[in-house]
MIBAGU-922875 format. One line per 2 residues: number of its first residue (from 0); their letters; for each residue z, x, y of N, C-alpha, C. Coordinates in nm, 3 decimals. Atoms other than C-alpha are relative to their C-alpha. Layout:
N
NUM = a = Z,X,Y,Z,X,Y,Z,X,Y | ...
This chain:
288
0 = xx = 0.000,0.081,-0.120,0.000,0.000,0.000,0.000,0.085,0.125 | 0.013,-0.089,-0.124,-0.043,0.300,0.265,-0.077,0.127,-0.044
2 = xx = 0.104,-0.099,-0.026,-0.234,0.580,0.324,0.019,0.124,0.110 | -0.044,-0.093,-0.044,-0.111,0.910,0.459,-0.066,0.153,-0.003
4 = xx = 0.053,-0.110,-0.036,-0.192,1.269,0.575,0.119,0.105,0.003 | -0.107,-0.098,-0.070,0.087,1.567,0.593,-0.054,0.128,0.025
6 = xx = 0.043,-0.093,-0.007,-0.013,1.889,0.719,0.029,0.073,0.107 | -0.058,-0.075,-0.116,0.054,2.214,0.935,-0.117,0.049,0.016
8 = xx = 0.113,-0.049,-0.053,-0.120,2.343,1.203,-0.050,0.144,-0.027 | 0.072,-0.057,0.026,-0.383,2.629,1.176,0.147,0.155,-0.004
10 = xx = -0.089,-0.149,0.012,-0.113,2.925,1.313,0.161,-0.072,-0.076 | -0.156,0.096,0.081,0.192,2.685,1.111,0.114,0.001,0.076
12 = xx = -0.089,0.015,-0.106,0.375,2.645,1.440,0.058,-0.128,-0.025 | -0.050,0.134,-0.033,0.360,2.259,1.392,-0.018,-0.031,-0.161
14 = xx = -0.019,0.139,0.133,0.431,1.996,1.090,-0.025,-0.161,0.043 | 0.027,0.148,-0.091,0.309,1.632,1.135,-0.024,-0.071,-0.174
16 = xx = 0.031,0.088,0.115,0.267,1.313,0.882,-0.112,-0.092,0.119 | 0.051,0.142,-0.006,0.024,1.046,0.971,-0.014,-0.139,-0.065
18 = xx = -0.038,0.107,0.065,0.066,0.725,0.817,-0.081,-0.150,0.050 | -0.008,0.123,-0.098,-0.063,0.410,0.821,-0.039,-0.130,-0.137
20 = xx = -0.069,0.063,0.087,0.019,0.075,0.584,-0.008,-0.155,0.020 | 0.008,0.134,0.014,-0.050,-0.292,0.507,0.178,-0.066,-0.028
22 = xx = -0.174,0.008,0.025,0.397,-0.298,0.552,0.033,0.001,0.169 | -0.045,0.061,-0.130,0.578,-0.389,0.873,0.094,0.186,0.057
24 = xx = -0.049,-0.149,-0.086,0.676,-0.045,1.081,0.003,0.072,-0.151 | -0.032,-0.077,0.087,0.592,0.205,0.816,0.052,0.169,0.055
26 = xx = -0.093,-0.117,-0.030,0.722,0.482,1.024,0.134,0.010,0.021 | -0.134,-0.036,0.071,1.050,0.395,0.937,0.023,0.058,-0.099
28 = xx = -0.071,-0.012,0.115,1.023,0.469,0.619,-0.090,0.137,-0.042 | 0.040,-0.095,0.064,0.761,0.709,0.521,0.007,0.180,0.065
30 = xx = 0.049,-0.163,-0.027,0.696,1.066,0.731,0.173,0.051,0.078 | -0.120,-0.057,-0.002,0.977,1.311,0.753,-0.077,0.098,0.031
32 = xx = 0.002,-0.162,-0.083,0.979,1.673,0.931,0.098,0.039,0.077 | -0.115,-0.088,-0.036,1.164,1.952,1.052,-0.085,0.089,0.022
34 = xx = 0.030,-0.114,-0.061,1.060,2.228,1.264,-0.007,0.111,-0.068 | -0.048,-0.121,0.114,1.006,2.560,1.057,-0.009,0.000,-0.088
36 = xx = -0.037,0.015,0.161,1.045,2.423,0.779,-0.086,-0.126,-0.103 | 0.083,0.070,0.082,0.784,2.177,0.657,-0.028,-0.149,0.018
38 = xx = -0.022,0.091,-0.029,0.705,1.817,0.626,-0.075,-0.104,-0.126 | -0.006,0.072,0.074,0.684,1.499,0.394,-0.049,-0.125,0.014
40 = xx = 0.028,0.143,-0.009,0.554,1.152,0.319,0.055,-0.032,-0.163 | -0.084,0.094,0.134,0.751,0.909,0.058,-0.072,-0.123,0.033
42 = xx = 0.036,0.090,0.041,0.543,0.621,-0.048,-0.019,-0.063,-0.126 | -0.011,0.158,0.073,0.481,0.293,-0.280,0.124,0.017,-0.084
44 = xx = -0.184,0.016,0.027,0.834,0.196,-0.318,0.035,0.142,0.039 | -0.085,-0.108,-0.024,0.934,0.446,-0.129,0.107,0.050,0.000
46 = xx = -0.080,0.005,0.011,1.215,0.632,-0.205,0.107,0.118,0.104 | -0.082,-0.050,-0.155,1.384,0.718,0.141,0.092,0.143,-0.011
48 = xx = -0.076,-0.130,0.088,1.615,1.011,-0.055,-0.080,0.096,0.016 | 0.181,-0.116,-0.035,1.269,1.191,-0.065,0.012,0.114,0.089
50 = xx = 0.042,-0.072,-0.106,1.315,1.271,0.298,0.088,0.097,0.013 | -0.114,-0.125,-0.019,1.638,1.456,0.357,-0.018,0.086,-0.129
52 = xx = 0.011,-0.092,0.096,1.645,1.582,0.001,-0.125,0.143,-0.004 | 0.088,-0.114,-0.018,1.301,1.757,0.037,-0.001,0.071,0.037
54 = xx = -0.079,-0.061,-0.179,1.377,1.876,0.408,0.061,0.130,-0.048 | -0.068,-0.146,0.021,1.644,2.070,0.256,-0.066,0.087,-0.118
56 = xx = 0.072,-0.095,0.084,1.440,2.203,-0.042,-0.034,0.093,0.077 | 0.111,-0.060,-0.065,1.180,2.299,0.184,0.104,0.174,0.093
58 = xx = -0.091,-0.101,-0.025,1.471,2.512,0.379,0.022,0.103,-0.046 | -0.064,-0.070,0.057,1.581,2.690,0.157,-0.116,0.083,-0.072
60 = xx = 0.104,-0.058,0.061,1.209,2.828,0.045,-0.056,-0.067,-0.130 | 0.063,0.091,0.083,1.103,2.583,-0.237,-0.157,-0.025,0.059
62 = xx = 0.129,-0.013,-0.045,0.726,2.604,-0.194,0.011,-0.188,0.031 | 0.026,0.175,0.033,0.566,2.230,-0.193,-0.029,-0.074,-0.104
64 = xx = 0.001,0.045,0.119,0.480,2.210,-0.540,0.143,-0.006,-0.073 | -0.134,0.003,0.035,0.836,2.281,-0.623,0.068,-0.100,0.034
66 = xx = -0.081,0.134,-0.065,0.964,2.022,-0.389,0.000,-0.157,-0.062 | 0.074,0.164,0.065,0.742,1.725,-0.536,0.035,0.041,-0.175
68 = xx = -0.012,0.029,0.189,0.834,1.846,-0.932,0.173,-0.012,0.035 | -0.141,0.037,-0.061,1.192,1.892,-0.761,0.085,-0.150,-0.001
70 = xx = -0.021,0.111,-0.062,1.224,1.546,-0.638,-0.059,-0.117,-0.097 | 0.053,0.128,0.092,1.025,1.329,-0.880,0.068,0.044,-0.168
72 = xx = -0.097,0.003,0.172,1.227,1.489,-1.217,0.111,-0.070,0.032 | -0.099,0.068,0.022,1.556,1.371,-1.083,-0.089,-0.136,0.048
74 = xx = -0.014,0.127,-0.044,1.393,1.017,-1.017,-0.058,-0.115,-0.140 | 0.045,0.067,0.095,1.419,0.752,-1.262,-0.147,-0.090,0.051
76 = xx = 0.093,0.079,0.022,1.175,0.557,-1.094,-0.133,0.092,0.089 | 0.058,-0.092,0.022,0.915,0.847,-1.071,-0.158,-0.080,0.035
78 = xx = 0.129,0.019,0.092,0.615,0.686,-1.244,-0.060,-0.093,0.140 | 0.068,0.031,-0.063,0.576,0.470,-0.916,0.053,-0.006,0.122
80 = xx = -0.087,-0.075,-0.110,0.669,0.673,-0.654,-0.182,0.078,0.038 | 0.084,-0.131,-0.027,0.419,0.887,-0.435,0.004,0.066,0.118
82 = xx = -0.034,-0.102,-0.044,0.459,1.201,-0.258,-0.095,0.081,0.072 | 0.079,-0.138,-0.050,0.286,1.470,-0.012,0.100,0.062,0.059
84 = xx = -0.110,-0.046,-0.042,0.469,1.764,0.087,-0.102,0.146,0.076 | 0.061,-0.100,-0.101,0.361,2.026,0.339,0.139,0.149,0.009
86 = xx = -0.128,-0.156,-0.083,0.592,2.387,0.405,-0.065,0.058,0.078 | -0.016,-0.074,-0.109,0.608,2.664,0.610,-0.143,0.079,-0.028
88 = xx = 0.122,-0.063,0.020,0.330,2.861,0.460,-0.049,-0.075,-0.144 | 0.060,0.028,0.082,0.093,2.787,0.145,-0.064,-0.173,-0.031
90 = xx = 0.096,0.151,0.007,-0.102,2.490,-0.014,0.122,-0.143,-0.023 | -0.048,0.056,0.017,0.030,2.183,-0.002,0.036,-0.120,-0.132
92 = xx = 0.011,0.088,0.130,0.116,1.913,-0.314,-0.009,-0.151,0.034 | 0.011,0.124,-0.035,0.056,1.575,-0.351,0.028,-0.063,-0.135
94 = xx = -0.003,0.092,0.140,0.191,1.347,-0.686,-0.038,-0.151,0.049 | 0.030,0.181,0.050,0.085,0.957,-0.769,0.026,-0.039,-0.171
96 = xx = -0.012,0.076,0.093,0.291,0.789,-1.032,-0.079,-0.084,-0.081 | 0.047,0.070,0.112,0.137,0.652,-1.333,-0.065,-0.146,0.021
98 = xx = -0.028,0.156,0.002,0.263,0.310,-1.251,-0.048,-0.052,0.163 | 0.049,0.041,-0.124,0.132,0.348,-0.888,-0.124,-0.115,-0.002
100 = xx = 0.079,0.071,0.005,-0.125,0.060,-0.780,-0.062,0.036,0.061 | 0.104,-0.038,-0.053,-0.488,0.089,-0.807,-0.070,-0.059,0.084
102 = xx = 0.030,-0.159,0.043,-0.676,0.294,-0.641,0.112,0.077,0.017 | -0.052,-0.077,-0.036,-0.450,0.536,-0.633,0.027,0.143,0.043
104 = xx = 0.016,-0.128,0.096,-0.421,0.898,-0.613,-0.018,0.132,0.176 | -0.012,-0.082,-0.101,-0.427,1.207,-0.348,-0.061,0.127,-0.047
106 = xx = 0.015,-0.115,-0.022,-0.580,1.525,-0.237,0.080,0.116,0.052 | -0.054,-0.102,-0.077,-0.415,1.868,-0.161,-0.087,0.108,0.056
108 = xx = 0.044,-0.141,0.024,-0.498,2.239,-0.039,0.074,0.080,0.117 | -0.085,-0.068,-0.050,-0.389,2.482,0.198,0.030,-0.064,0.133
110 = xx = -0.005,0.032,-0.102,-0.163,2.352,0.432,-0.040,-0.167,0.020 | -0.066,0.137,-0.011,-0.182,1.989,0.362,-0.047,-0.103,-0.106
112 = xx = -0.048,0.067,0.116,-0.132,1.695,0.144,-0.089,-0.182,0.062 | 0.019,0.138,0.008,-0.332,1.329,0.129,0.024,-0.084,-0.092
114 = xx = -0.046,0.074,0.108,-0.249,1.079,-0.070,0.006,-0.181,0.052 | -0.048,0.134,-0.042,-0.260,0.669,-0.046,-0.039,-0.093,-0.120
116 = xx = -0.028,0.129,0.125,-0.205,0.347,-0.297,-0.051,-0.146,0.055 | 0.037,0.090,-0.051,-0.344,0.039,-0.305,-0.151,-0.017,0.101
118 = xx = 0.076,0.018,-0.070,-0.676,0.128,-0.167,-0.145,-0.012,0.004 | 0.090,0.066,-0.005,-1.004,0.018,-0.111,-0.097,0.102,-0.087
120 = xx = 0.085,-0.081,0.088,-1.146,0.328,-0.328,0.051,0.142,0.009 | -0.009,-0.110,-0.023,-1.125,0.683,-0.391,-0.068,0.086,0.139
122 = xx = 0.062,-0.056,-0.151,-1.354,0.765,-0.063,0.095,-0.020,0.119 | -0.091,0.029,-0.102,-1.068,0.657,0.163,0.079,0.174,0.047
124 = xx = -0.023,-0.130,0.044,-0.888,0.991,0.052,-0.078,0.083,0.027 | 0.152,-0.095,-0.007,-1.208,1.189,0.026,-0.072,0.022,0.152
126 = xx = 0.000,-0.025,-0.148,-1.282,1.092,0.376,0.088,0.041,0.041 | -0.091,-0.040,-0.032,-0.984,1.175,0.496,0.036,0.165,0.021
128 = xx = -0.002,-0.190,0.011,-0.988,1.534,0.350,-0.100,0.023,0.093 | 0.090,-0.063,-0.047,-1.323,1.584,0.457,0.004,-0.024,0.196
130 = xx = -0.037,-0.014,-0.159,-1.249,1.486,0.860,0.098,0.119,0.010 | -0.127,-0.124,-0.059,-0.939,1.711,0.821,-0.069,0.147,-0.021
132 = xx = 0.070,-0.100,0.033,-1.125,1.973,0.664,-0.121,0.102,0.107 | 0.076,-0.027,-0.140,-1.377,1.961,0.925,0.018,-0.018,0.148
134 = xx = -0.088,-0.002,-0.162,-1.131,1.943,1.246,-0.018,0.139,0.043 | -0.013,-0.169,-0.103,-1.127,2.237,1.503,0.153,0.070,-0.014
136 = xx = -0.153,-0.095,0.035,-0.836,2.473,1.363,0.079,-0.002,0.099 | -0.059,-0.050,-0.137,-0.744,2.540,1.723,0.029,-0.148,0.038
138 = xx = -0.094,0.071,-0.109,-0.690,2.195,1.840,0.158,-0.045,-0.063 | -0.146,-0.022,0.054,-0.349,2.041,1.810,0.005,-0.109,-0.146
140 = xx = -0.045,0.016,0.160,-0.205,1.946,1.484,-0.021,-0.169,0.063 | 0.005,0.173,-0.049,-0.149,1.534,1.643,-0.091,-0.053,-0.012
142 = xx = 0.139,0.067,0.003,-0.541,1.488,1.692,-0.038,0.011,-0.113 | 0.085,-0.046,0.163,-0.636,1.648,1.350,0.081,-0.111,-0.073
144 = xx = -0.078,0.106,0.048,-0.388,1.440,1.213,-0.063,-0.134,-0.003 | 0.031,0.116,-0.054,-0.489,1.114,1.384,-0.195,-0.018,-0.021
146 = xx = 0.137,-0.014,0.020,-0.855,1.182,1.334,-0.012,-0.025,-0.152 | 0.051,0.002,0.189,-0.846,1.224,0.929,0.098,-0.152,-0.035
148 = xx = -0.048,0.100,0.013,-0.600,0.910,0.966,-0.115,-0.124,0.033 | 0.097,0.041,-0.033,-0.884,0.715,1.150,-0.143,0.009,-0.093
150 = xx = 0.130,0.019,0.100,-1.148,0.832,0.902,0.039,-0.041,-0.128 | -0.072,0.085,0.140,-0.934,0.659,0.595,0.011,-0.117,0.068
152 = xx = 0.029,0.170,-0.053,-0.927,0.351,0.829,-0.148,-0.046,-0.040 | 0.096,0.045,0.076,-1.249,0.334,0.834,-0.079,0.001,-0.106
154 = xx = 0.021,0.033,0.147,-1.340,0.374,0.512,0.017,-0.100,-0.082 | -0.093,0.134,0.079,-1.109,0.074,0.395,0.114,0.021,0.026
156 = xx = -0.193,-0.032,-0.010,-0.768,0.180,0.399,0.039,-0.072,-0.083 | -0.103,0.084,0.083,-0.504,-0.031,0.229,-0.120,-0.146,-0.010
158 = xx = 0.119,0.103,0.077,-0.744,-0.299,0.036,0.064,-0.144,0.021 | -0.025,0.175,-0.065,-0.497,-0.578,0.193,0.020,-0.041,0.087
160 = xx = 0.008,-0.001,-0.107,-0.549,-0.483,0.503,0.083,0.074,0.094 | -0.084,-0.104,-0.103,-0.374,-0.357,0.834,0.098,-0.053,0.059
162 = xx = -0.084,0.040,-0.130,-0.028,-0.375,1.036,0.031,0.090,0.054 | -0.049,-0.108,-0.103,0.103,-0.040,1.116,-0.011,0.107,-0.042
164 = xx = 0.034,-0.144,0.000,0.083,0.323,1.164,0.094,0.043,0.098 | -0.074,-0.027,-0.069,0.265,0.603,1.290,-0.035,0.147,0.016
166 = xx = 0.054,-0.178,-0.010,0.222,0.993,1.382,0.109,0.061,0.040 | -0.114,-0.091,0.005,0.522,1.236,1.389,-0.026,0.134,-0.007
168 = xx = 0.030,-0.118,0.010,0.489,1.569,1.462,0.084,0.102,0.031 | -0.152,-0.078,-0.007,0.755,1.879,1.482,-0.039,0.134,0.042
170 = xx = 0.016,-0.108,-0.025,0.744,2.207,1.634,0.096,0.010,0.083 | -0.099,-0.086,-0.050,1.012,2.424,1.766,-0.003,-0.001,0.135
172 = xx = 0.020,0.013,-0.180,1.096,2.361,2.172,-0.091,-0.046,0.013 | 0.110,0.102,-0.086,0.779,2.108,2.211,0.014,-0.121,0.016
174 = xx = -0.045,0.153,-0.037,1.004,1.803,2.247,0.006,0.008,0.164 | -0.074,0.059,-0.128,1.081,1.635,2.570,0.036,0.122,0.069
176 = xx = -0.084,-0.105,-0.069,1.167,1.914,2.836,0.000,0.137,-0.046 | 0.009,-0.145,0.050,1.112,2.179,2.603,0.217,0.003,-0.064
178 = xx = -0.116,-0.024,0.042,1.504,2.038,2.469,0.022,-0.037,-0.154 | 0.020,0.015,0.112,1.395,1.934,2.122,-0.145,0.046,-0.090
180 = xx = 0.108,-0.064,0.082,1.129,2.004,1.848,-0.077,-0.120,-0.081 | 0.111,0.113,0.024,0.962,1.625,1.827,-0.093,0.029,0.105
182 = xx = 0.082,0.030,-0.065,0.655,1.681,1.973,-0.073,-0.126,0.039 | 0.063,0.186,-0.008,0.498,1.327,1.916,0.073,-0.087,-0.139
184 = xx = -0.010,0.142,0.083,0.651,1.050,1.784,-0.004,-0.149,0.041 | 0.036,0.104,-0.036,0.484,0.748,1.791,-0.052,-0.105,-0.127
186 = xx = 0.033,0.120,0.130,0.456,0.391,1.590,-0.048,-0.098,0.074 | 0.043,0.076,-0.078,0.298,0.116,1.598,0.039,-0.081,-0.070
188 = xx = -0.043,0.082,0.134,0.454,-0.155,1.379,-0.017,-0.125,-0.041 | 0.094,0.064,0.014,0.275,-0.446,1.396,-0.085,-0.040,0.045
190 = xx = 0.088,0.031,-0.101,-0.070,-0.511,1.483,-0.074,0.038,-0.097 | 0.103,0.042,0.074,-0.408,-0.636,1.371,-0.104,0.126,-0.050
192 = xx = 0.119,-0.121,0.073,-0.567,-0.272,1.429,0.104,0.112,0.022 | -0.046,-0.086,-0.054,-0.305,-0.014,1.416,-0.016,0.147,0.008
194 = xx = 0.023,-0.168,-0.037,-0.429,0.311,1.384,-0.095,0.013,0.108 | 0.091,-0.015,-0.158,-0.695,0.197,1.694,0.126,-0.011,0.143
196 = xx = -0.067,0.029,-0.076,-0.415,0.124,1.876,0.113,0.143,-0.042 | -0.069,-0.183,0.056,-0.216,0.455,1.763,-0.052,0.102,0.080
198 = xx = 0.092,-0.089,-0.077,-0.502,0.634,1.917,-0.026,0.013,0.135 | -0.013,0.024,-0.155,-0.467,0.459,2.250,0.175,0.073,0.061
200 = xx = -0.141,-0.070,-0.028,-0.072,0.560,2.233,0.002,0.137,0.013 | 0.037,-0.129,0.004,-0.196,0.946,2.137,-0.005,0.040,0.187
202 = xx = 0.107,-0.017,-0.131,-0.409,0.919,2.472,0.103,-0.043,0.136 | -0.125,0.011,-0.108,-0.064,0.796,2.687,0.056,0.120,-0.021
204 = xx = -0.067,-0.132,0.059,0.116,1.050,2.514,-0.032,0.174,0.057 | 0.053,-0.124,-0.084,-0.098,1.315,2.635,-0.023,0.024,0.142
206 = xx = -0.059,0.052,-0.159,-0.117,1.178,2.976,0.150,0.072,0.048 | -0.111,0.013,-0.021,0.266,1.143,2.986,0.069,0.165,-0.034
208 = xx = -0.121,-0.074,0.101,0.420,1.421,2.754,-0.093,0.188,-0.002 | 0.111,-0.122,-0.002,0.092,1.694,2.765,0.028,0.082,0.093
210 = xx = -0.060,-0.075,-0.076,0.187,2.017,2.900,-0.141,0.056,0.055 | 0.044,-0.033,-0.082,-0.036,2.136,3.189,-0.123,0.104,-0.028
212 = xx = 0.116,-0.120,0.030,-0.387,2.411,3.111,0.002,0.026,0.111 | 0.006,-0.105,-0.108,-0.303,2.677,3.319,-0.132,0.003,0.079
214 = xx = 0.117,-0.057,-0.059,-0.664,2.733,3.358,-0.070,-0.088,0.073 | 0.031,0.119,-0.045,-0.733,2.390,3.496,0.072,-0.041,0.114
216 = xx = -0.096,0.062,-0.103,-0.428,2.378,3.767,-0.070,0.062,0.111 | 0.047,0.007,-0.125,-0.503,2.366,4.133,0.070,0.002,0.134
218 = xx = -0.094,-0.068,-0.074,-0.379,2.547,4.397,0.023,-0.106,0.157 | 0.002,0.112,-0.087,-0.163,2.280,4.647,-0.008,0.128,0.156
220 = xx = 0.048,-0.031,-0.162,-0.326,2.464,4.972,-0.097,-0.060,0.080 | 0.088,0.098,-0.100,-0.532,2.359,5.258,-0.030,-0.149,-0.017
222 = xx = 0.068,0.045,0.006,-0.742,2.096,5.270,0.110,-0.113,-0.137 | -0.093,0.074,0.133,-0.579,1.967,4.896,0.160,-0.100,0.074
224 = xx = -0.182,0.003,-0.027,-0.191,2.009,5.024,-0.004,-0.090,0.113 | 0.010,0.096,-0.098,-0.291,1.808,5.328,-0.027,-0.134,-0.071
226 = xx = 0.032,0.114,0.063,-0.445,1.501,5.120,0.119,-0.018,-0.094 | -0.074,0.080,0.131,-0.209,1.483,4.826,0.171,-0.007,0.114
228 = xx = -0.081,0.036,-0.145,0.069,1.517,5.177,0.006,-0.163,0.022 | 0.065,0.126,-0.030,-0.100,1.189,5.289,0.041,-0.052,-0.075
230 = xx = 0.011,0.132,0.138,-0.118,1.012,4.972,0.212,-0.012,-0.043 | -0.137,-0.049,0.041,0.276,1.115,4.878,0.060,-0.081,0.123
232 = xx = -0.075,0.088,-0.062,0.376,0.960,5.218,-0.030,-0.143,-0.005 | 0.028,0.162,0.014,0.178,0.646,5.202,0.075,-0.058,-0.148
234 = xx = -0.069,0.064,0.070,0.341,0.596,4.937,0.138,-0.005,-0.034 | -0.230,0.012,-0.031,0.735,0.633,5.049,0.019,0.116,-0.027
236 = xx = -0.042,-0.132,0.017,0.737,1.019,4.973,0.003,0.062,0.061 | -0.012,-0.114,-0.081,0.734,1.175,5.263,0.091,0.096,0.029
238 = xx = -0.154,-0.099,-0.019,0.948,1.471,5.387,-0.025,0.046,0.176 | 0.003,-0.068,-0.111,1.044,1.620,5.724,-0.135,0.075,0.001
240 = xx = 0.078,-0.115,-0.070,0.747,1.793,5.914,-0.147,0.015,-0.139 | 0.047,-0.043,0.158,0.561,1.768,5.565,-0.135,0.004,0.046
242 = xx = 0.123,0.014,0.009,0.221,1.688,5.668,-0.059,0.086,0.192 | 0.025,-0.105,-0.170,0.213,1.924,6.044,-0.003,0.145,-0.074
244 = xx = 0.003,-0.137,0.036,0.212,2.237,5.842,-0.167,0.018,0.017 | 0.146,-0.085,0.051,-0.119,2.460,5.857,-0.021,0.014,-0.106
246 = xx = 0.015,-0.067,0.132,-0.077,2.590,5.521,0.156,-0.086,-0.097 | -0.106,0.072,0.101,0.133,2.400,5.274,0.015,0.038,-0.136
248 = xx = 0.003,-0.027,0.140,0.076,2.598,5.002,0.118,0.091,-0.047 | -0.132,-0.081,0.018,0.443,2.760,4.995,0.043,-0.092,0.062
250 = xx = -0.107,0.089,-0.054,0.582,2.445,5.155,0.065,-0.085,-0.074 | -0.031,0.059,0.106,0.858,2.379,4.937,0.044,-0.191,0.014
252 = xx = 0.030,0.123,-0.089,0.880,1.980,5.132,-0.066,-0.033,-0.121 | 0.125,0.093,0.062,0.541,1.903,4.945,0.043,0.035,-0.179
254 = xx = -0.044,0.009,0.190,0.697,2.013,4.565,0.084,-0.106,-0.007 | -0.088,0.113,0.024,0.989,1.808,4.623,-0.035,-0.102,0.008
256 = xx = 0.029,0.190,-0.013,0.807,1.481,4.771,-0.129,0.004,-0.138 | 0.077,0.009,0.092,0.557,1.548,4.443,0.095,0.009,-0.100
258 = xx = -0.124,-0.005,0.089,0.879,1.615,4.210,0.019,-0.186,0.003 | -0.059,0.161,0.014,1.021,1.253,4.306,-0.096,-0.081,-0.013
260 = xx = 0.139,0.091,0.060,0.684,1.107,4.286,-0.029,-0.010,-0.149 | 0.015,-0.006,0.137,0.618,1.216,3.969,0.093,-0.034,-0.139
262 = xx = -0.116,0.082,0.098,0.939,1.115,3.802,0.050,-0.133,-0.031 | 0.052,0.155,0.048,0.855,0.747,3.883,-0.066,-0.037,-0.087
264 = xx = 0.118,0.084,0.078,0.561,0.754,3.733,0.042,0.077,-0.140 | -0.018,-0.069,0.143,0.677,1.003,3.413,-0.069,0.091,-0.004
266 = xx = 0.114,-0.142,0.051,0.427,1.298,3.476,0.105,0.112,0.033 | -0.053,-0.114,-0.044,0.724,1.551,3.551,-0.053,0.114,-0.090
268 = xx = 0.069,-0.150,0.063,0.601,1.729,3.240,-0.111,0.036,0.049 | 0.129,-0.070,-0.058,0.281,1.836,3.434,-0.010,0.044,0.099
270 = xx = -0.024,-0.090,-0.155,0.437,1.980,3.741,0.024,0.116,-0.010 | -0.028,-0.139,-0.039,0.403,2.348,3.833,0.014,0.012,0.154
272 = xx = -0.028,-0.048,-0.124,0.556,2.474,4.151,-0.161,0.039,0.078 | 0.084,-0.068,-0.056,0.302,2.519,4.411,-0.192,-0.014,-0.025
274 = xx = 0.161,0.079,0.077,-0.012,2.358,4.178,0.025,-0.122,0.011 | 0.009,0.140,0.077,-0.087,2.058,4.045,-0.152,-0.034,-0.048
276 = xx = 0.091,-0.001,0.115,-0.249,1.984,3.753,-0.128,-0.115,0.054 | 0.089,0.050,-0.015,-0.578,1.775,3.766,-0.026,-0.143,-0.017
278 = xx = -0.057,0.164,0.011,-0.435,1.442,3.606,0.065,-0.008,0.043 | -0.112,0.080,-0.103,-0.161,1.405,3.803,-0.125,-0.066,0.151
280 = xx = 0.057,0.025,-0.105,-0.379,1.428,4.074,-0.093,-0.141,0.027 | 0.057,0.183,0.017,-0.577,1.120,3.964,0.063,-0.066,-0.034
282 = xx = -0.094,0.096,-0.011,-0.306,0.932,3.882,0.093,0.006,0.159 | -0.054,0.039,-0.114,-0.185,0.979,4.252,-0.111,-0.043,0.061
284 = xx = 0.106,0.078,-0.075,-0.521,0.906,4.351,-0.010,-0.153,0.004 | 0.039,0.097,0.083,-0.552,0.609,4.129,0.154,-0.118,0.068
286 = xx = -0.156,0.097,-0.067,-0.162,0.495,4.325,-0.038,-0.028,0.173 | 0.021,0.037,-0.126,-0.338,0.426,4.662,0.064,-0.132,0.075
């Protein structure tokens, strides 16, 4: 009854599950991760134990094939149970119980794990690999993810249809602020198309939470520092003297009235002293 992806990124900085399930919020129940240390999906009849138990396998150096013979010997109910498991380095594993319902059944290899039940054919899977397979190493682990999740949608997916999906992803200091190690976590838990609508959340997410390309920021002087000035007061941000400067491109005035601006709207992660990034800038445009 779901259809999943686990896998780390190209340099194995990040861990992520994708998920997505003819079951009401399946990112409660199925994708598990931990920074460093690897990451998991527990599906049909999932058995929630899976997650912490693995977690700490994975810790402690238990490859991923170890984890999944680990975890499915102690389980009496084994035979319809199914598993992908991702670590820190090497290929990843994937089991499907006996007693799982057909189609059933999953792909592995280096670095990550598919697997889904209940589904409209073996090509669901097969697509799946082959989008991930053929993703750009270099981009981030979330899109590759969400992409080989999207090409098992359309394929068929779960053969009784769609409510929800979810994407979880883990890497060391790329939470919130740089004070945790969730990079993306996002669900969608019920709805008619949810991994299209997953994809629209990705695309906030990166908006909102996406940290800044140096090589793309834009220096707040002249001409600029005067307009985004303007726009910042018309819209209640002004500061002392803020917009009479010649040169505003060291006027610390115009960081602060762009600081409190930006923490209305949620783009603080995309503020650099003295720049500003290229989407903010159209989302202050776009606040006229």
């Amino acid at each position: 009854m779901t259809f999943s992806i686990v896998a780390r990124s190209a340099d194995g900085r990040a861990h992520g599950v994708a998920v997505a399930s003819k079951f009401l919020g399946v990112g409660s129940a199925v994708p598990a991760a931990e920074a460093d240390v690897g990451a998991l999906a527990t599906q049909s009849y999932a058995n929630l134990a899976y997650r912490p138990q693995g977690l700490a396998l994975l810790r402690t150096g238990v490859d991923a094939a170890g984890v999944v013979a680990g975890l499915t010997a102690a389980d009496p109910g084994r035979t319809q149970r199914q598993l992908g498991v991702v670590g820190r380095d090497g290929a990843g594993a994937t089991f499907t119980g006996a007693e799982c319902m057909d189609w059933a059944g999953g792909r592995a290899g280096d670095g990550y794990a598919i697997q889904g039940n209940i589904l409209a054919g073996e090509q669901v899977v097969a697509e799946m690999e082959r989008a991930w397979l053929a993703g750009d190493p270099d981009a981030e682990l979330a899109d590759r993810l969400l992409a080989a999740l999207l090409a098992g949608d359309r394929t068929g997916g779960d053969r009784r249809g769609r409510q929800s999906a979810a994407l979880l992803v883990v890497e060391r200091d790329r939470g919130y602020g740089g004070t945790g190690d969730v990079a993306v976590d996002l669900r969608v838990d019920d709805h008619t198309d949810p991994v299209v609508e997953l994809s629209r959340l990705r695309e906030l997410h990166r908006l909102y939470f996406g940290r800044p390309d140096p090589d793309t920021l834009l220096e707040l002087a002249g001409p600029l520092a005067v307009e985004v000035a303007d726009r910042l007061a018309g819209l209640g941000y002004a500061q002392p003297d803020l917009s009479s400067r010649p040169d505003l491109s060291t006027q610390p005035h115009l960081d602060a009235a762009l600081r409190a601006w930006a923490g209305v709207e949620n783009l603080e992660e995309r503020l650099v002293p003295g720049r500003i990034d290229p989407l903010v800038l159209r989302q202050l445009r776009g606040n006229e």
